[in-house]
C-alpha positions as CSV (number, residue, x, y, z in Angstrom):
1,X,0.3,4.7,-10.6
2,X,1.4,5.8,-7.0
3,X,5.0,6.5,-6.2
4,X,6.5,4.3,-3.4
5,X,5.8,4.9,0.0
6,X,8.3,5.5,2.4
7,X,7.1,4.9,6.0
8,X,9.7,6.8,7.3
9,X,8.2,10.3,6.3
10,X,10.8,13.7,5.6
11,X,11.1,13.7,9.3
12,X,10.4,11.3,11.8
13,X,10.4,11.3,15.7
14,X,8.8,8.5,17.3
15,X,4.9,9.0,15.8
16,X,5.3,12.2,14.3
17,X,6.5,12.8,10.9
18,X,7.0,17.0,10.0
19,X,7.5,18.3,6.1
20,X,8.0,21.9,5.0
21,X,7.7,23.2,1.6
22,X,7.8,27.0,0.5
23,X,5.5,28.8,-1.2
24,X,4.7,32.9,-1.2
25,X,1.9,35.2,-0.2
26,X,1.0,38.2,-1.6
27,X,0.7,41.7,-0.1
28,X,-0.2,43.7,-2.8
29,X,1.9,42.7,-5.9
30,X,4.7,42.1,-2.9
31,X,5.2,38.8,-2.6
32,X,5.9,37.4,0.6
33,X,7.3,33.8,1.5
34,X,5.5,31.5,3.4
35,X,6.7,28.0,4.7
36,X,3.9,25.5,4.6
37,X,4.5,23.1,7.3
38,X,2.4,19.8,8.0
39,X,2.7,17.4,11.1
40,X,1.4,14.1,11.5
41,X,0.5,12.9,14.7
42,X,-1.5,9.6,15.8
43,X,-5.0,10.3,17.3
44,X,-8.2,11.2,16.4
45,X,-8.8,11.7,12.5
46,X,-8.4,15.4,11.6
47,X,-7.4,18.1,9.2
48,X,-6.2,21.7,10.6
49,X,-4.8,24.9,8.9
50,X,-3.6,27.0,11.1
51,X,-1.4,30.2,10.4
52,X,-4.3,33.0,9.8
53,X,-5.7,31.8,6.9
54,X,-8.9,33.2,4.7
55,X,-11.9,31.3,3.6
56,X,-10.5,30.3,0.6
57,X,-7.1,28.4,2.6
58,X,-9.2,27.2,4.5
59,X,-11.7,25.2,1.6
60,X,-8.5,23.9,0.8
61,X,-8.8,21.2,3.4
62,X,-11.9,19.1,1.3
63,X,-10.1,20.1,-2.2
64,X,-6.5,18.4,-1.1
65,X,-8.0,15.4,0.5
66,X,-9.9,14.7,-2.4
67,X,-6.8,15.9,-5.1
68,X,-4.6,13.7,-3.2
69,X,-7.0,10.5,-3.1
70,X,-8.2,10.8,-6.5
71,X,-4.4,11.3,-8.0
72,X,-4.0,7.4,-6.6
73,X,-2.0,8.5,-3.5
74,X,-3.0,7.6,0.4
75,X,-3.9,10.8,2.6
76,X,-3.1,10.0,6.2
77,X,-5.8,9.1,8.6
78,X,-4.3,10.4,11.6
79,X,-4.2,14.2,13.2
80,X,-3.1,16.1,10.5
81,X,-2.3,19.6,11.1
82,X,-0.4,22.3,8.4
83,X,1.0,25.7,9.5
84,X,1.2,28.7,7.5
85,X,4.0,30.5,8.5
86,X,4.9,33.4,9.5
87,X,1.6,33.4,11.7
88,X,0.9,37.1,11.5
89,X,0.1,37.7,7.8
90,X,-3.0,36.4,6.7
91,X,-3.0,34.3,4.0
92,X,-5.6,35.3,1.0
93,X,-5.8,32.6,-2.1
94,X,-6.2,28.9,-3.4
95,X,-2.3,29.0,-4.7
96,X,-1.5,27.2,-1.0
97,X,-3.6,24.3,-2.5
98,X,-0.4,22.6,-4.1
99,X,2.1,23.4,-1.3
100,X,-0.2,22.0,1.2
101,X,-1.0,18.9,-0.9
102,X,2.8,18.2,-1.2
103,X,3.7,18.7,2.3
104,X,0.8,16.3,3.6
105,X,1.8,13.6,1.2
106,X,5.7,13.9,2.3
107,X,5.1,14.1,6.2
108,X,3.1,11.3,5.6
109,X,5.5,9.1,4.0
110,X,4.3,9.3,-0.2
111,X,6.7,11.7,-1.2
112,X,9.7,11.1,1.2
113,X,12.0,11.5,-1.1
114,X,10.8,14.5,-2.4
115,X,13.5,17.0,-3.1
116,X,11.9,20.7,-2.3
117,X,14.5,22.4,-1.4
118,X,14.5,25.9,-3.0
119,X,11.5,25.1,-4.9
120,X,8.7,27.4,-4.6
121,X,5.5,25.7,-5.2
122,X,2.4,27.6,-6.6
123,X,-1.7,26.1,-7.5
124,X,-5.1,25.6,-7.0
125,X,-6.3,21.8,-6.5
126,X,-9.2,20.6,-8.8
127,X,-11.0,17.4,-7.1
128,X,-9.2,15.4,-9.1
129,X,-5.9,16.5,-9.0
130,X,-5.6,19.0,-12.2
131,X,-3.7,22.0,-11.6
132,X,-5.9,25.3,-12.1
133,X,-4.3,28.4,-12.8
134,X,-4.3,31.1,-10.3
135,X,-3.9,34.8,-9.9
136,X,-0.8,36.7,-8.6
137,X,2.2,34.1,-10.2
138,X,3.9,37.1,-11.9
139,X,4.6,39.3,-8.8
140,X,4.9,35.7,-6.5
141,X,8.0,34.7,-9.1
142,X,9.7,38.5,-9.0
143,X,10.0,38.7,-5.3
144,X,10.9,35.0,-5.0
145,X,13.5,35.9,-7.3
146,X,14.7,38.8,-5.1
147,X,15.1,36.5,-2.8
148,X,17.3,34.2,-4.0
149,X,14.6,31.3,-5.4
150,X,15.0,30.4,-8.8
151,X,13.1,26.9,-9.0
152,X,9.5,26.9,-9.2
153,X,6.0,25.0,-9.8
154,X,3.1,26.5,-11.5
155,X,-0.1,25.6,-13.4
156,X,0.2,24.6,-16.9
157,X,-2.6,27.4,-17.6
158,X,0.2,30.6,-16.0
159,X,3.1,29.2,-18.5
160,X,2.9,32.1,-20.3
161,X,2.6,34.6,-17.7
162,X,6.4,33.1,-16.1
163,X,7.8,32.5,-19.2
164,X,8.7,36.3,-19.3
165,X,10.7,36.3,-15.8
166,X,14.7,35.8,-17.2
167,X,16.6,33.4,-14.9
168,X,13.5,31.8,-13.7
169,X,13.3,27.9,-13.8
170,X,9.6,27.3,-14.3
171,X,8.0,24.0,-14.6
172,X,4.5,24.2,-15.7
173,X,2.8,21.2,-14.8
174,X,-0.8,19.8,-15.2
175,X,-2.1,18.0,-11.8
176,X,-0.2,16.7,-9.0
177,X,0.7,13.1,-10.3
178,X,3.2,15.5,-12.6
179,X,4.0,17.0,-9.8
180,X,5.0,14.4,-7.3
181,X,6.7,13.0,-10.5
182,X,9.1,16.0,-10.7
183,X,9.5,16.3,-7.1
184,X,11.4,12.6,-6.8
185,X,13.3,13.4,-9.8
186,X,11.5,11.4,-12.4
187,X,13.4,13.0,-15.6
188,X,11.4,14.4,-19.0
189,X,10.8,17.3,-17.4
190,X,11.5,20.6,-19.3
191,X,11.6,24.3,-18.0
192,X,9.0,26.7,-19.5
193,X,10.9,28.6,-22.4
194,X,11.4,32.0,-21.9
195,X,9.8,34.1,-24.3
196,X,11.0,37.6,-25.3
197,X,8.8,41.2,-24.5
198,X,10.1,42.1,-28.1
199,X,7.8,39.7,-29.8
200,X,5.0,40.6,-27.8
201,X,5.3,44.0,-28.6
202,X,5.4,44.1,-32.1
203,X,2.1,41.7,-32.2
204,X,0.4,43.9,-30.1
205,X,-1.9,46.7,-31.8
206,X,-4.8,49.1,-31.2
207,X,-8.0,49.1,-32.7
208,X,-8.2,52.8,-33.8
209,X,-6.2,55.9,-35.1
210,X,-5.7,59.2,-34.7
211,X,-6.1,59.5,-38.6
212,X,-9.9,58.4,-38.2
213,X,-10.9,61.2,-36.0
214,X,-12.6,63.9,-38.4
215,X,-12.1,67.5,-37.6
216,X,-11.5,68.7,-34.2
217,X,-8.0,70.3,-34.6
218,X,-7.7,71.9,-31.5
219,X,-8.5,68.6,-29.6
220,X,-6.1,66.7,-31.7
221,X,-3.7,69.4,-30.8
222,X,-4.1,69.8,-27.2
223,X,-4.3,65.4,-27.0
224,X,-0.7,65.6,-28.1
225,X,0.6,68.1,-26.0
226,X,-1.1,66.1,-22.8
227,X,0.2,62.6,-23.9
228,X,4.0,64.6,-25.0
229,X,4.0,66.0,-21.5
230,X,2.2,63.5,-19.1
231,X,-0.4,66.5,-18.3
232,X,-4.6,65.2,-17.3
233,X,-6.7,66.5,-19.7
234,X,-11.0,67.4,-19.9
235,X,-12.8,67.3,-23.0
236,X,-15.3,69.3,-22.7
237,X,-18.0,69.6,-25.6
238,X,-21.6,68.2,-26.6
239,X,-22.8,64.5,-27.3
240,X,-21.5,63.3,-30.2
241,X,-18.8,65.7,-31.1
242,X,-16.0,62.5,-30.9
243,X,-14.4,62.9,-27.4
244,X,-14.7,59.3,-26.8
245,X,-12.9,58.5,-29.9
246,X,-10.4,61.2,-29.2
247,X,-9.8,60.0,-26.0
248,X,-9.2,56.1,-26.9
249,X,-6.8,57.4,-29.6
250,X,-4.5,58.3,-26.7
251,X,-2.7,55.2,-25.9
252,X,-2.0,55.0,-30.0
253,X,0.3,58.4,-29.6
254,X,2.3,57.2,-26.2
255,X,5.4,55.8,-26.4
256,X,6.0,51.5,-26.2
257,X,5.9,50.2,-22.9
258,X,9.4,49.4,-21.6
259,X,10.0,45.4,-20.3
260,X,10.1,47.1,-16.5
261,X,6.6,48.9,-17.3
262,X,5.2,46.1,-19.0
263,X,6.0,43.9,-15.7
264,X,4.4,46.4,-13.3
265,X,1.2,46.8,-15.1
266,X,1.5,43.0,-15.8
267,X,1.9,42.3,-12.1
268,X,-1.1,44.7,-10.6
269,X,-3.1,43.1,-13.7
270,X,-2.4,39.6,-12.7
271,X,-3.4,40.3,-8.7
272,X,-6.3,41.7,-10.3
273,X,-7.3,38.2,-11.9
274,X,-7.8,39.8,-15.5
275,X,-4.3,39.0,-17.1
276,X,-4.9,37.9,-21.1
277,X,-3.9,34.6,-22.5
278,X,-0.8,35.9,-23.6
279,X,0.7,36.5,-20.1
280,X,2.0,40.2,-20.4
281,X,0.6,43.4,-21.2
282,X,2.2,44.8,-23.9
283,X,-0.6,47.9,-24.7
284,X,-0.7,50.9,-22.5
285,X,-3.7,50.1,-20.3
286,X,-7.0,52.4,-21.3
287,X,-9.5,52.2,-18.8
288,X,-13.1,53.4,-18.5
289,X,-14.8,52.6,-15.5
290,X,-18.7,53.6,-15.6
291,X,-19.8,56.4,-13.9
292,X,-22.0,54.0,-11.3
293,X,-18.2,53.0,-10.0
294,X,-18.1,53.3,-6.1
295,X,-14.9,54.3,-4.5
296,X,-14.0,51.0,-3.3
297,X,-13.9,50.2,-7.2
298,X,-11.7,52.7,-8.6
299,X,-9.3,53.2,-5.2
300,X,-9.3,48.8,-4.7
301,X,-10.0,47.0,-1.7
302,X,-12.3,43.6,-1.1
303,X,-13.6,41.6,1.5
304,X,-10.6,39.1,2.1
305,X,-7.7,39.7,-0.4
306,X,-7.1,43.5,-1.3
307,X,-7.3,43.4,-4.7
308,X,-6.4,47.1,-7.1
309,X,-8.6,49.1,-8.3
310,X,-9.7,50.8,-11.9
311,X,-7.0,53.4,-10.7
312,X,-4.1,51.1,-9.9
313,X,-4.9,49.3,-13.4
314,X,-5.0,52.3,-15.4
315,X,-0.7,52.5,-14.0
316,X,1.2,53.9,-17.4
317,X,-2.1,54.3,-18.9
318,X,-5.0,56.6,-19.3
319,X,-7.8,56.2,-16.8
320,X,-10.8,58.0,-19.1
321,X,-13.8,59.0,-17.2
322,X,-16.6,59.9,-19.2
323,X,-19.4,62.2,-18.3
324,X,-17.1,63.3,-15.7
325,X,-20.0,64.8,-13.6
326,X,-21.9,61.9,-13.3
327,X,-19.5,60.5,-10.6
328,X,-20.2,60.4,-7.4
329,X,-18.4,63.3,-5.4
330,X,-16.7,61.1,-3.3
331,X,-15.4,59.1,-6.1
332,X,-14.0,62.1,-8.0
333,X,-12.3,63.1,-5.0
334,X,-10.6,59.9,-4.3
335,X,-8.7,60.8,-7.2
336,X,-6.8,64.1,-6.0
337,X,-4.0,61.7,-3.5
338,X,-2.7,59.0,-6.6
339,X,-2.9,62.0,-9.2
340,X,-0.6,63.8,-6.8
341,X,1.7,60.9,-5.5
342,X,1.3,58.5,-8.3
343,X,1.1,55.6,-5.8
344,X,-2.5,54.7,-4.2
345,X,-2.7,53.4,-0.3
346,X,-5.9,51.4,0.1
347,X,-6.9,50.3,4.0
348,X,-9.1,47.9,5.2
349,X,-9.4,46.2,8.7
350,X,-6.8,43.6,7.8
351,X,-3.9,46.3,6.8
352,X,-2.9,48.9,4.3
353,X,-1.5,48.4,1.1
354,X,-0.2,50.3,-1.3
355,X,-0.6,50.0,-5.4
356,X,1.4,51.3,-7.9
357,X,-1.0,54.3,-9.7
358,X,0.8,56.3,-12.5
359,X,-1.5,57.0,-15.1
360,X,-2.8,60.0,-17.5
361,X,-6.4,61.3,-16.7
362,X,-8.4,61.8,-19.3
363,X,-11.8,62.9,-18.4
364,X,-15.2,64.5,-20.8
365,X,-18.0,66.1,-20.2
366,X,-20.8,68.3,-21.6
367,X,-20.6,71.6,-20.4
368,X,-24.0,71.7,-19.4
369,X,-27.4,69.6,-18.6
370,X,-28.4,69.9,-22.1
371,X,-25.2,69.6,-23.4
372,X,-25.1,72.6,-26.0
373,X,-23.9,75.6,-24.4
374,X,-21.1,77.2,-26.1
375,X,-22.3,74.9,-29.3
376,X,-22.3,77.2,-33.0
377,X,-24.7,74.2,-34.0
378,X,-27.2,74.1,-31.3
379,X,-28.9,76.2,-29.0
380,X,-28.8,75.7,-25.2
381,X,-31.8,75.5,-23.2
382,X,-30.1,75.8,-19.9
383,X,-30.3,78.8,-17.5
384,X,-27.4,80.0,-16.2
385,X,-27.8,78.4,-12.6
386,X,-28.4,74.9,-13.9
387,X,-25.1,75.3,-15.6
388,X,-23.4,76.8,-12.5
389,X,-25.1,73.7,-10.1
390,X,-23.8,71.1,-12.9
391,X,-20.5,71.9,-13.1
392,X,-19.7,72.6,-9.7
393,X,-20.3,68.8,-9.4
394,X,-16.3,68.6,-10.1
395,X,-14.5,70.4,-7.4
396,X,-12.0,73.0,-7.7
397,X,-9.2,71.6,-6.1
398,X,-9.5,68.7,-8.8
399,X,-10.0,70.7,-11.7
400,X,-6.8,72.6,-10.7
401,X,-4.9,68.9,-10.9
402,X,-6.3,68.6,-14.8
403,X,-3.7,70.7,-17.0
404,X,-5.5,71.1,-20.2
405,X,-9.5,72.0,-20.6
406,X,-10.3,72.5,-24.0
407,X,-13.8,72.3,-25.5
408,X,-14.9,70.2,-28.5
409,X,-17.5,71.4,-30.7
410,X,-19.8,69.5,-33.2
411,X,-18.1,68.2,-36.7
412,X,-19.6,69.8,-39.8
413,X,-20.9,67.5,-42.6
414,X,-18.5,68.2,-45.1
415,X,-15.8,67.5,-42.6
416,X,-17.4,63.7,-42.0
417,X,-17.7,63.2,-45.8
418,X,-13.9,64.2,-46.5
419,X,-11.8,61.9,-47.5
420,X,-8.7,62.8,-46.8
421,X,-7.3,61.2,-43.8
422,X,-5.7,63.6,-40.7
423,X,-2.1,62.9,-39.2
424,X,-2.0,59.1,-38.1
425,X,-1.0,58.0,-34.7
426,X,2.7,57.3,-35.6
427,X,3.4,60.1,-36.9
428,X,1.9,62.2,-34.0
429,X,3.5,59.4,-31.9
430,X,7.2,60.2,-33.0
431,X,6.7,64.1,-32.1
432,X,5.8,62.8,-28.6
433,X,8.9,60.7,-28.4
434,X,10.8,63.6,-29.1
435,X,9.4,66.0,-26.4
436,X,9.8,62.7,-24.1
437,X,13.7,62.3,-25.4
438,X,14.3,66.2,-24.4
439,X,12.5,65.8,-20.9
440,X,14.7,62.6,-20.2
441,X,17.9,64.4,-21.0
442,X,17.0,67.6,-18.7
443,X,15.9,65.2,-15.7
444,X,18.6,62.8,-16.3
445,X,16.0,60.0,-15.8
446,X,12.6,58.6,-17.2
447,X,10.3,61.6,-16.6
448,X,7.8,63.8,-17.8
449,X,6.8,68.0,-17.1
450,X,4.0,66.9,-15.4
451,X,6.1,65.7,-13.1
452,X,8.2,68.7,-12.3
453,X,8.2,70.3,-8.6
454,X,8.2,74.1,-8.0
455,X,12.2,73.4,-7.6
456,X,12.4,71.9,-11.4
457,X,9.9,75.0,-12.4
458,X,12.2,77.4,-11.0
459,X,15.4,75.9,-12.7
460,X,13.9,75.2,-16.0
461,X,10.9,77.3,-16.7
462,X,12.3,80.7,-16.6
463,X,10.1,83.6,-18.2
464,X,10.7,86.5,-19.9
465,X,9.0,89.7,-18.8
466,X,6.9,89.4,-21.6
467,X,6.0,85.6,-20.6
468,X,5.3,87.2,-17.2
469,X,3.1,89.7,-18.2
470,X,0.8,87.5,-20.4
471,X,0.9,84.6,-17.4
472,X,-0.2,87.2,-14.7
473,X,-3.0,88.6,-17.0
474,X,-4.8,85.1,-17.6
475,X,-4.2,84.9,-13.5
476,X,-5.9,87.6,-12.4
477,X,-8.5,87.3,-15.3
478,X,-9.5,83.7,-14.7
479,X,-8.9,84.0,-10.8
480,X,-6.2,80.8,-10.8
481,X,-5.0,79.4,-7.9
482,X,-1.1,79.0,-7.0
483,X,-1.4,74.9,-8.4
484,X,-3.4,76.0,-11.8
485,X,-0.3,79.0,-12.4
486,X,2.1,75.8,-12.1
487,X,0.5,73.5,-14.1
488,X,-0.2,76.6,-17.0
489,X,4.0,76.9,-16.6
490,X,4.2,73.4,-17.3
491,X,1.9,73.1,-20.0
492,X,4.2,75.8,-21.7
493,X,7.0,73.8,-21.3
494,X,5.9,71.3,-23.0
495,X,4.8,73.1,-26.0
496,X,8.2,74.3,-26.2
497,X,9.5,70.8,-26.3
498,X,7.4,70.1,-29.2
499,X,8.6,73.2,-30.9
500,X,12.2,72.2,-30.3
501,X,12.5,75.8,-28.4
502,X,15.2,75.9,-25.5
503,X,13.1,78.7,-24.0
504,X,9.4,79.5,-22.8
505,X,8.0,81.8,-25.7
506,X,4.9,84.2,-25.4
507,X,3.2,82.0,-28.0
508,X,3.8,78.8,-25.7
509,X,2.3,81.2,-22.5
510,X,-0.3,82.2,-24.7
511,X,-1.4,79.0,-25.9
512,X,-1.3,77.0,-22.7
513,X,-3.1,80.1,-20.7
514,X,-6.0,79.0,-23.6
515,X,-6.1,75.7,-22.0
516,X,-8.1,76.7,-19.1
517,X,-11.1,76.3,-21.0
518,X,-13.0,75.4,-17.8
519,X,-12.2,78.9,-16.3
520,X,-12.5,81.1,-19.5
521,X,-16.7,80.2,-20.1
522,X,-18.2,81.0,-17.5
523,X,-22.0,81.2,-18.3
């Protein structure tokens, strides 16, 4: 049943009647308020949005009238115009759906007594007045929050993803009858419970194990050195030797997601549109775009809304790209800025944004058209300028930002048949929380050796003579640059971490110089 009407509307000058509600508009995963403001004025029937709005605020015109008539409410016949304000930022979604259907109905006297003050009012419109879920909520209700707001109004279908947001009153509601309901202080209505990350966690599992990977020592190896000190890695090696499986077994050996790094992933996954039913992510994110991706893809971007990309997603994850030369050139290259500044800046015509991108690069390839050179199984049929032209499809300056290069070879049969399983994941797993424990202590804050700057290098990477000697050997030998000679220091480091060694040994040099797989077979 409709409420009763109040003829005198939330504000009323002689025959115009204003409303304002408050909703948010996102910039990224920033969120940004926006007051939804509707007049009613007598003359000519008419329905404006103004306040530069997209295609999709704009639709919302035909899906409120129709939400609002069909929920047994009157929509004014009169001039009926709603601003979006602030005017300058454009305003990208159907969340304004609900915001704009409540502002209409108070200006226009069904809601007068409608008590939004402080509320923040999120939703997409169905025709007939259901509430559809929409993307974004998470990242809308944490800047709100920084703002002061603490009340709002979502779908019923994002309950889960606010019920992780502590100190948030959430009311999860299933069309806008329910909502006009709430609104004029009909009572029964109960917050969304909050639900704790904890939980989440411990239900959360992968779907493979270190322990199932046969063989391959020296990958296995070099995988826990890369996840212990947040170093890119290439797996290098022919079809079918396992570096898929070796690489999905990464986010098995990384340590839990914190509740803050769960709710930044959560947040760029939920502007994304591709947020689970269980409203957080709890897993560290393992993405594999294909190698058709275009730039736009992995980097983010769209046509209206910009939305992140494969590389924003992949934020306290791995980002695996397989068949590493198969990627367009540009692609690959777009990779060198987010790798280096862990944050990705995507501009369009409508403005820049900027993504949160922290994540591990993992990356395979064969090493050559046929895949078999360097094999003890097979026999390459490639001549040594088909192997030259193929892998100078990935460019220097990138393969100088990848740490660790180490080649897989083949599995032998008896090593497929054995049944006797290899190190699991936890156990591998608590080594890497280890290292991370000692890099925390010498940073004083949540970070890893890939991380360090020639400053931190200096101050805690000091080299014997001996360390010195081997280091400038596998530099002039493999002709490094100044970057690849950091990143080898770096690599040592965080062997000695895993060795519980205070100081850079020859062995650490020595083993992280035989990381440069890349640069040591040349054909």
């Amino acid at each position: 049943m409709p409420l009763p009407r109040d003829p005198r509307g939330t504000a009323n000058t002689g025959d115009k009647m204003l409303a304002k509600v408050t909703s948010f508009a996102l910039l990224g995963i920033d969120g940004v308020p926006v007051e939804v403001e509707a007049d009613i004025n007598r003359g000519m029937t008419n329905f404006d949005i103004v306040g530069l709005p997209d295609a999709a605020v704009k639709e919302s015109k035909e899906r409120v009238r129709s939400a609002v008539r069909n929920s047994r409410f009157h929509f004014p016949v009169n001039h009926v115009t709603v601003n979006l304000a602030p005017a300058d930022i454009k305003k990208e979604g159907s969340q304004f759906d609900l915001p704009i259907a409540v502002a209409v109905m108070m200006a226009g006297g069904e809601l007068a007594a409608a008590r939004t003050q402080g509320v923040v009012l999120l939703g997409e419109l169905a025709l007939d007045g259901s509430l559809r879920p929409v993307s974004g909520v998470l990242p809308s209700l944490i800047s709100a929050m920084k703002r002061g707001y603490t009340k709002f109004v979502v779908p019923l279908g994002n309950a889960n993803e606010a019920a992780y947001i502590e100190g948030a009153e959430v009311y999860a509601l299933k069309d806008l009858s329910q909502t006009a309901a709430f609104l004029t202080g009909c009572e029964g209505f109960v917050p969304v419970a909050h639900k704790s990350f904890a939980s989440a966690l411990q239900s959360a599992s992968y779907a493979t194990d270190l322990s199932l990977v046969k063989g391959q020592t020296v990958a296995k190896r070099a995988v826990e050195i890369a996840v212990a000190g947040g170093h890119n890695l290439l797996l290098s090696g022919p079809p079918g030797s396992g570096k898929t499986m070796i690489a999905r077994c990464i986010p098995t050996i990384m340590p839990d997601l914190t509740f803050e790094e769960a709710l930044e992933v959560t947040q760029i996954h939920s502007v994304a549109g591709d947020l689970g039913d269980e409203g957080i992510v709890s897993l560290r994110p393992f993405r594999t775009p294909h190698h058709t991706a275009t730039t736009a893809s992995l980097c983010g971007g769209g046509n209206t809304r910009i939305r992140p990309g494969e590389i924003s997603k992949a934020h306290k994850g791995v980002l695996f790209l397989d068949e590493l030369p198969e990627y367009s050139r540009a692609t690959l290259e777009s990779l060198r800025q987010p790798l280096e500044d862990k944050v990705i800046t995507v501009t369009r015509a409508g403005g820049a944004v900027t993504f949160p991108a922290d994540f591990m690069l993992c990356a395979s390839m064969n090493p050559c058209p046929c895949g078999n050179y360097g094999s003890a199984y097979k026999e390459c049929t490639c001549t040594p300028a088909q192997i030259r032209r193929y892998r100078a499809r990935i460019s220097g300056p990138l393969l100088d930002r990848i740490d660790i290069q180490v080649e897989v070879d083949g599995v032998r049969y008896e090593e497929l048949a054995s049944t006797e399983s290899g190190e699991s994941s936890a156990v591998v797993k608590k080594r890497v929380e280890r290292a991370r424990a000692i890099q925390r202590e010498r940073f004083g804050r949540p970070s890893t050796n890939a991380n360090m700057g020639e400053r931190d290098i200096k101050k805690y990477c000091s080299l014997s003579p001996e360390c010195e000697s081997i280091l400038r050997g596998a530099f002039e030998r493999l002709s490094l640059s100044a970057r690849a000679r950091s990143r080898t220091i770096k690599v040592a480091r965080t062997i000695a971490d895993l060795a519980l060694s205070a100081e850079i040994r020859p062995e650490h040099i020595l083993e992280a110089t035989s990381y440069r797989n890349f640069d040591i077979k040349e054909p």
